[in-house]
C-alpha positions in Angstrom: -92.6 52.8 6.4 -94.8 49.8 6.5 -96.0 47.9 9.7 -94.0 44.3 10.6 -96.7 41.6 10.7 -96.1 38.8 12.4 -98.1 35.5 13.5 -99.1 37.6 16.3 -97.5 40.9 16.5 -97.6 44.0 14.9 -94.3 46.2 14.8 -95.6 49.9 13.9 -92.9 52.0 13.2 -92.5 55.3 15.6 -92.9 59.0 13.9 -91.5 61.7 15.7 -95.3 62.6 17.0 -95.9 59.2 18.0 -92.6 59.6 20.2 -93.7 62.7 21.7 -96.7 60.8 22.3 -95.2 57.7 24.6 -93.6 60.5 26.7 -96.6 62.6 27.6 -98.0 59.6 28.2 -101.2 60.1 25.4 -102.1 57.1 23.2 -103.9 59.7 21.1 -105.9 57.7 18.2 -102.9 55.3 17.5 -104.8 52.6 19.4 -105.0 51.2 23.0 -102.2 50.9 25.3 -101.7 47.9 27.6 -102.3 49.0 31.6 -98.6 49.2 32.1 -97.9 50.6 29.1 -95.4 52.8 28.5 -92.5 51.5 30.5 -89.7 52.8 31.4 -87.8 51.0 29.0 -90.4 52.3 26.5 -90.0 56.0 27.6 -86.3 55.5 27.0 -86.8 54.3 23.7 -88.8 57.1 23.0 -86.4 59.8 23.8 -83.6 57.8 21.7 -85.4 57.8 18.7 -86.3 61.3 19.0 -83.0 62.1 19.7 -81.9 60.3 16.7 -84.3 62.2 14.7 -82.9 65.8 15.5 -79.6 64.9 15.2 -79.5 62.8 11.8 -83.3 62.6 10.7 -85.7 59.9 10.6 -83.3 56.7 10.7 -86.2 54.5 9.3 -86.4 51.5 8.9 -83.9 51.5 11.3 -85.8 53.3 14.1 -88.1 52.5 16.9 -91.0 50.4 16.9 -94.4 49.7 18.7 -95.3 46.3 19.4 -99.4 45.8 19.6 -101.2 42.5 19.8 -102.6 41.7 16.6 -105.2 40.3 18.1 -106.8 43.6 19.7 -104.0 46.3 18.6 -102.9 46.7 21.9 -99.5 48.0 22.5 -97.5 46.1 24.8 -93.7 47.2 24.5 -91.2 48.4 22.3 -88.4 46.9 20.0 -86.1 48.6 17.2 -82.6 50.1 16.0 -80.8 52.0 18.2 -79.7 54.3 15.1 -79.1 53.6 11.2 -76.3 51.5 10.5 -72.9 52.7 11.4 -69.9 52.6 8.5 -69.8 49.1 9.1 -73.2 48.2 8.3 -74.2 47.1 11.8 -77.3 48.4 14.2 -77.9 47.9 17.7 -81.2 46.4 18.6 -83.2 46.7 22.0 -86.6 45.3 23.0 -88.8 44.9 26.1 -92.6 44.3 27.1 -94.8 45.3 30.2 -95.0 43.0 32.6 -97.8 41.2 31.8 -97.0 40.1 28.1 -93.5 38.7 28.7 -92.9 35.2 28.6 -95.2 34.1 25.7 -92.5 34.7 22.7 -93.6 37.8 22.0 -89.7 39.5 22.3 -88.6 36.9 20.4 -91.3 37.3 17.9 -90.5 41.0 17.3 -86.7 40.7 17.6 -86.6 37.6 14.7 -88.7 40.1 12.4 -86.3 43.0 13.0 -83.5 40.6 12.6 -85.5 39.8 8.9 -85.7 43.2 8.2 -81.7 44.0 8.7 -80.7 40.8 6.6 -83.1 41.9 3.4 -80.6 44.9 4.0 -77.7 43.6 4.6 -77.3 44.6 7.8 -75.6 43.5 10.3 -76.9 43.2 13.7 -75.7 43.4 17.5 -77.3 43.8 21.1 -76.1 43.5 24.5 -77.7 42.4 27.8 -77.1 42.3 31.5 -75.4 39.2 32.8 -78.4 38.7 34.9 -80.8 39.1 32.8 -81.1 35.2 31.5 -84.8 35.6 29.8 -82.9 38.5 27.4 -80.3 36.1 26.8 -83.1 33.5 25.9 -85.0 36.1 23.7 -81.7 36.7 21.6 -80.5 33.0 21.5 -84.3 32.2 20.5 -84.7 34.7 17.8 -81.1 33.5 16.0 -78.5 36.0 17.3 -75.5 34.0 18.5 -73.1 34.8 22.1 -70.1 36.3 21.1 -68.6 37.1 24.6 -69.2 38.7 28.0 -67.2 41.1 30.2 -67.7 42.0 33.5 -71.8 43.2 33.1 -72.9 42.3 29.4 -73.5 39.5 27.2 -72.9 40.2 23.8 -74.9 39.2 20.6 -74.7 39.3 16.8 -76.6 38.4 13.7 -75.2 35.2 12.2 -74.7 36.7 9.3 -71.9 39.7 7.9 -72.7 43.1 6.8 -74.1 43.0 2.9 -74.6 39.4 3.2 -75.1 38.0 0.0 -77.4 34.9 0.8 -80.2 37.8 2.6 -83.2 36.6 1.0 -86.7 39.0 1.6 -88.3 38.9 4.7 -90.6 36.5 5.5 -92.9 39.4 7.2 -94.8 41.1 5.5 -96.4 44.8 4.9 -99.9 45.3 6.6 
């Protein structure tokens, strides 16, 4: 599986040893880590996607990504699939950043090429967020997902588009 490129991002897709990686907390040759990288978000992640791995294999390009700084190849968070699409044809999406690198677009920059990646699929896509948690809300809203309700803790978001949509055009990231 190719890297997502982005204006200023680069999504890597996880392997299984990059996984194992995160968790022992060894950036090994795979480039540098921001200070506050991983989080615990991040570890999270991790073990999902391992998890994933053992029970169904390698769910790529539905699987977990790193997101580096393509302007030194540091890693600064995590974004991805929860799993491969269900029956249905949906995924679940999750993101987050250290500290220090939220608030400058990059979620929403990651998120809106994972959400490019599931259309050229035909994929549908959903996530969920704390009520609380407004600059989540923001990243989804900014990146095209749409509200689709709220119970007593979560927000809810979905793609605008349906499973096997037609219309899904390419990408507009590229390979790199």
């Amino acid at each position: 599986m190719d890297d997502l490129v982005t204006e200023r991002l680069i999504l890597r897709p996880l392997t299984p040893r990059q996984a194992r990686r995160i968790l022992d907390g060894d950036p090994g040759h795979d480039g540098p880590w921001a200070s506050d990288y991983p989080t615990d978000g991040d570890l999270a992640g991790a073990r999902r996607y391992l998890r994933v791995c053992a029970q169904d294999g390698d769910p790529q390009p539905f699987g977990a990504y790193e997101i580096r700084l393509r302007e030194d190849g540091r890693a600064i968070g995590g974004a991805g699939f929860h799993a491969a699409p269900d029956p249905s044809g949906t995924v679940t999406v999750g993101y987050g950043l250290v500290p220090a690198a939220r608030g400058r677009g990059y979620a929403s920059e990651a998120l809106r090429a994972l959400l490019e990646l599931a259309r050229a699929r035909g994929v549908r896509v959903v996530g969920d967020t704390d009520l609380d948690n407004t600059a989540s809300q923001h990243v989804m809203t900014a990146a095209g997902m749409r509200p689709t309700g709220r119970d007593q803790r979560l927000a809810y978001y979905e793609s605008p588009w349906p499973p096997d949509d037609p219309g899904a055009s390419a990408p507009s990231t590229h390979a790199g």
